[in-house]
N, C-alpha and C positions, 0 to 999 in steps of 0.2 A: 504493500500500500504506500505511494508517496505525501510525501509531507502535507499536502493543500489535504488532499481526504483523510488521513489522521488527524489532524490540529484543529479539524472548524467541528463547533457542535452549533446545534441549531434547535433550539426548544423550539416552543409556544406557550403562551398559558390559551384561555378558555375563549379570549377574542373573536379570535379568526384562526381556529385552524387548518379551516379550507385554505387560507390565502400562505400558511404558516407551509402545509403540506406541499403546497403549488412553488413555493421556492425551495425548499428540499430537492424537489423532482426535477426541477429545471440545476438545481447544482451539480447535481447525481451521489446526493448523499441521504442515509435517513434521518426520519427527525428523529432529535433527541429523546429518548425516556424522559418524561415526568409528569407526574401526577399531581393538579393542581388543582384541591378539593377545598370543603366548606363544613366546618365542625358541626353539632347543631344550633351555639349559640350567634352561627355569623361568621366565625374568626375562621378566616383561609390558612389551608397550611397547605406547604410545597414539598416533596421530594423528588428529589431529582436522582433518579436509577440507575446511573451510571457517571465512571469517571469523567470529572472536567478540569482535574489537576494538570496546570502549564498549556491549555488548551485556548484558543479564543472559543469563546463562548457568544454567542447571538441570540440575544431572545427576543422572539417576534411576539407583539402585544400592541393594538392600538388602543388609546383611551377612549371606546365606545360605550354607548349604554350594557349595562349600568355603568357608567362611568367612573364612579368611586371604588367599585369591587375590582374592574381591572386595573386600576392606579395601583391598589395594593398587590394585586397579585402581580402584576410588574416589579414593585420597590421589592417583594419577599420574593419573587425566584433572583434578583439582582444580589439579594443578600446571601443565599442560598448559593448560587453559584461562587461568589467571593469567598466564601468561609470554605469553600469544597476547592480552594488554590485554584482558580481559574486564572488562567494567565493573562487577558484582557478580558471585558464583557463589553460588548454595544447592545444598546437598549433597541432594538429595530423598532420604531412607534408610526407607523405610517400614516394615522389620525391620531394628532395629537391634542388630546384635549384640555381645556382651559385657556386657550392662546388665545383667545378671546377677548379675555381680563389681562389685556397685557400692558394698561397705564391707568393711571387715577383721572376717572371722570368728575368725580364728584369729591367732596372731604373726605377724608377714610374709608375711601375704595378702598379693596384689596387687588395684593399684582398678582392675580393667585398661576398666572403663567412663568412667574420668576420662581414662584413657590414651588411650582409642579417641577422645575429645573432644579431647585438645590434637594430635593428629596429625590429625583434620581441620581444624582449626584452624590449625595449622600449615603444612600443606600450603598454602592461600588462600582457602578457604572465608570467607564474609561473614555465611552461614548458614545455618540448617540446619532442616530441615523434615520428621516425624517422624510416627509413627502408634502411638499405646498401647507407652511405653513402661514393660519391666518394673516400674521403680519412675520414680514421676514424678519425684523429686527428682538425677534425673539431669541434668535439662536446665540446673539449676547447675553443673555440671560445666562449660559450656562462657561464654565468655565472648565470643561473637556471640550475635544474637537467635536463639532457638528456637522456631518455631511446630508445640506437639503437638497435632495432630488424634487422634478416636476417633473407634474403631470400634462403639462400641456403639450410636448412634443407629441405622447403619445394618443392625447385626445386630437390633436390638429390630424395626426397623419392617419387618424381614421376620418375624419371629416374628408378630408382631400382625397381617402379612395373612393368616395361616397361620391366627390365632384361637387362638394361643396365650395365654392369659391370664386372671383372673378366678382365681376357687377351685379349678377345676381342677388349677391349677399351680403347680409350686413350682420355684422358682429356688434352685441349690445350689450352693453354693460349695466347690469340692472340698479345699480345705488352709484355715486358718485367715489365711494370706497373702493372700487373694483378697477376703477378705470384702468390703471398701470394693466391689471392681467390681463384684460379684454383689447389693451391694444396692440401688447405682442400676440397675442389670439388673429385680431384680426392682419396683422403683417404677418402670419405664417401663412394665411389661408388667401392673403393680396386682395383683401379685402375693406370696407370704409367702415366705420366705426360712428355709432350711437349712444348716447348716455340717456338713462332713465334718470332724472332728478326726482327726488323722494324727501319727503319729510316724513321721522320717524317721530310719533308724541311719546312712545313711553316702550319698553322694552317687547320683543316680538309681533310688535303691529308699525304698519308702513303707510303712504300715504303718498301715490302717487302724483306728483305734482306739474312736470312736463319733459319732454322729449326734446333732447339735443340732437340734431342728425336728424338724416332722411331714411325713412322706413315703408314708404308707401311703393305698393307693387314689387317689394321683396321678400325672399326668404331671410328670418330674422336667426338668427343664434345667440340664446344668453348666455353668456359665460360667466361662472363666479368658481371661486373654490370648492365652496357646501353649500349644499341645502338643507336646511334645518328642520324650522317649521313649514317653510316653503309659502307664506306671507310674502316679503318682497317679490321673488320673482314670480309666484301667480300676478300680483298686483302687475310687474312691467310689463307680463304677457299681454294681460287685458288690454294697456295704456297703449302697446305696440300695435295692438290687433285694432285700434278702435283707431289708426293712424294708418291702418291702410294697409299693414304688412299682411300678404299672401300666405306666410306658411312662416310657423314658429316653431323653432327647436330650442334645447336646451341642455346644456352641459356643467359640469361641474368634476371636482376629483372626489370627494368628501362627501357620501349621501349620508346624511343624518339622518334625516327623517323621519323626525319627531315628531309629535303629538296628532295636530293634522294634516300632517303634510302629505302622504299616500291620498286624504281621501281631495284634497287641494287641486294636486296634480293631474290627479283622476278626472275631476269636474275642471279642468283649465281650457283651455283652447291651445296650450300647448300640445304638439304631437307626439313630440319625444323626449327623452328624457335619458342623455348618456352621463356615467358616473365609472367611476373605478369601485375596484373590489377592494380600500384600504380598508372598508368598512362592512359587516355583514349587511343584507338585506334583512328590514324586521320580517318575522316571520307571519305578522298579520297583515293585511292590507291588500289593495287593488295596486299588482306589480307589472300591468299589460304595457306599459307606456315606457318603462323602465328598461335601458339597456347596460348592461354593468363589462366594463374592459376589465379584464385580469392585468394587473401590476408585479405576478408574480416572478417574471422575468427578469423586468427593470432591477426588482429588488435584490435574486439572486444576483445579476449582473453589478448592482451596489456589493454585494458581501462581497463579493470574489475579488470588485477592487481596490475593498478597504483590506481583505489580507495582504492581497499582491503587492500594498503600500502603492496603489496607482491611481490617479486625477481621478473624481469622479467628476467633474465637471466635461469629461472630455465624451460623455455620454451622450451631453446634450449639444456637441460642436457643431 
């Protein structure tokens, strides 16, 4: 056996480990043994089945609902591998959550995305390995190296076999926050670009207020990183749809898809709806509309060239 297939282990906890197994299979190794269970009072314990003594270690975990149970069972296989002499660990978190909270809006907010940083940190992490996070400047938050991968090459280069592109199309940004994504969105795909301007009154409701750019007699594309409750971009769909646009789609890395947002998208005038697999699909809901890209490539292709010590940036050249 040579050294790259001896040296890498690769868990999961309870996340995702469709998308946990999907990089495994694409490295040509197995996953790791461990068992990442729930007492009866709540309290998660980890073992891990096998050696990770002087091994890099990888543990794949996104912070998804429930959100708080995988935080922890993140931070305890992190602890768990460390105390078992692993010789590096990187946190693979490919929905990272909290990043959200990542400055003081108000008087004593909390930064609870700086928080979520020094408790993987803390925990033994060495580093940590990420996919479109809400705001980039989170990755100073943490004081191990952070390699953030996107997801937009891989969402444009499916749009463009589809023959999305050209004058046809308009690439729309649905809040004013988005814009930066939605314009290299639209320069991959040689395309004009649209801003939905919104006024938010209070925390998960939006309020569509007007439209920047021309949208009439085209196919529209919303691009953001997540959809949550799926409040804004229902809302842009409508605003875009009631301006003339012919056929709306919509994209994102990150499907949350909380509370109502399945039955949202369901009832929208949106057609479609592409997202990556950093995140599981909820298991209830109206999923007809929904198309999910596997990321589990990209990501072995991240493991391989953070052992190999090579650019990950060179992924996206």
């Amino acid at each position: 056996m040579n050294r790259h297939r001896s040296s890498i282990k690769v868990f999961t906890g309870n996340a995702n480990p469709e998308l946990a197994a999907g990089i495994a299979r694409h490295m040509g190794i197995p996953l790791g043994k461990a068992n990442v269970s729930t007492f009866s009072d709540g309290e998660i314990c980890c073992e891990i089945q096998e050696s990770v003594r002087g091994h890099d270690v990888f543990i794949i975990q996104p912070l998804s609902r429930p959100v708080n149970n995988h935080l922890m069972e993140l931070l305890i296989m992190i602890d768990a591998a460390k105390r078992a002499s692993a010789e590096r660990i990187t946190a693979v978190v490919p929905y990272y959550g909290y990043a959200r909270q990542d400055r003081k809006v108000h008087p004593r907010d909390p930064i609870t995305a700086k928080l979520v940083a020094d408790l993987i940190t803390t925990a033994g992490a060495t580093r940590l390995l990420t996919m479109d996070l809400h705001a980039a400047q989170v990755q100073g938050y943490f004081n191990i190296p952070v390699d953030h991968i996107l997801g937009a090459p891989i969402l444009a280069a499916h749009y463009l076999e589809r023959r999305f592109d050209g004058d046809d199309l308009v690439v729309v940004s649905p809040d004013l926050g988005s814009v930066s994504r939605a314009r290299q969105f639209a320069s991959r795909l040689n395309a004009p670009l649209a801003i939905v301007d919104k006024r938010r009154p209070k925390a998960n409701m939006s309020e569509v207020m007007n439209i920047i750019g021309d949208v009439e007699g085209k196919r529209a594309l919303l691009v953001d990183d997540m959809i949550d409750t799926a409040g804004t971009l229902c809302g842009a769909a409508a605003a875009i749809a009631e301006k003339g646009a012919k056929e709306i789609h919509a994209c994102c890395t990150h499907g949350v898809f909380s509370g109502p947002a399945l039955e949202r998208l369901d009832k929208s005038v949106i057609e479609e709806i592409v997202c990556t697999d950093t995140i599981r699909l909820p298991s209830a809901g109206p999923v007809s509309k929904i198309r999910v890209l596997s990321m589990a490539e990209t990501f072995a292709t991240a493991i391989d060239r953070i052992y190999e010590q090579l650019p990950i940036s060179d992924m996206f050249g």
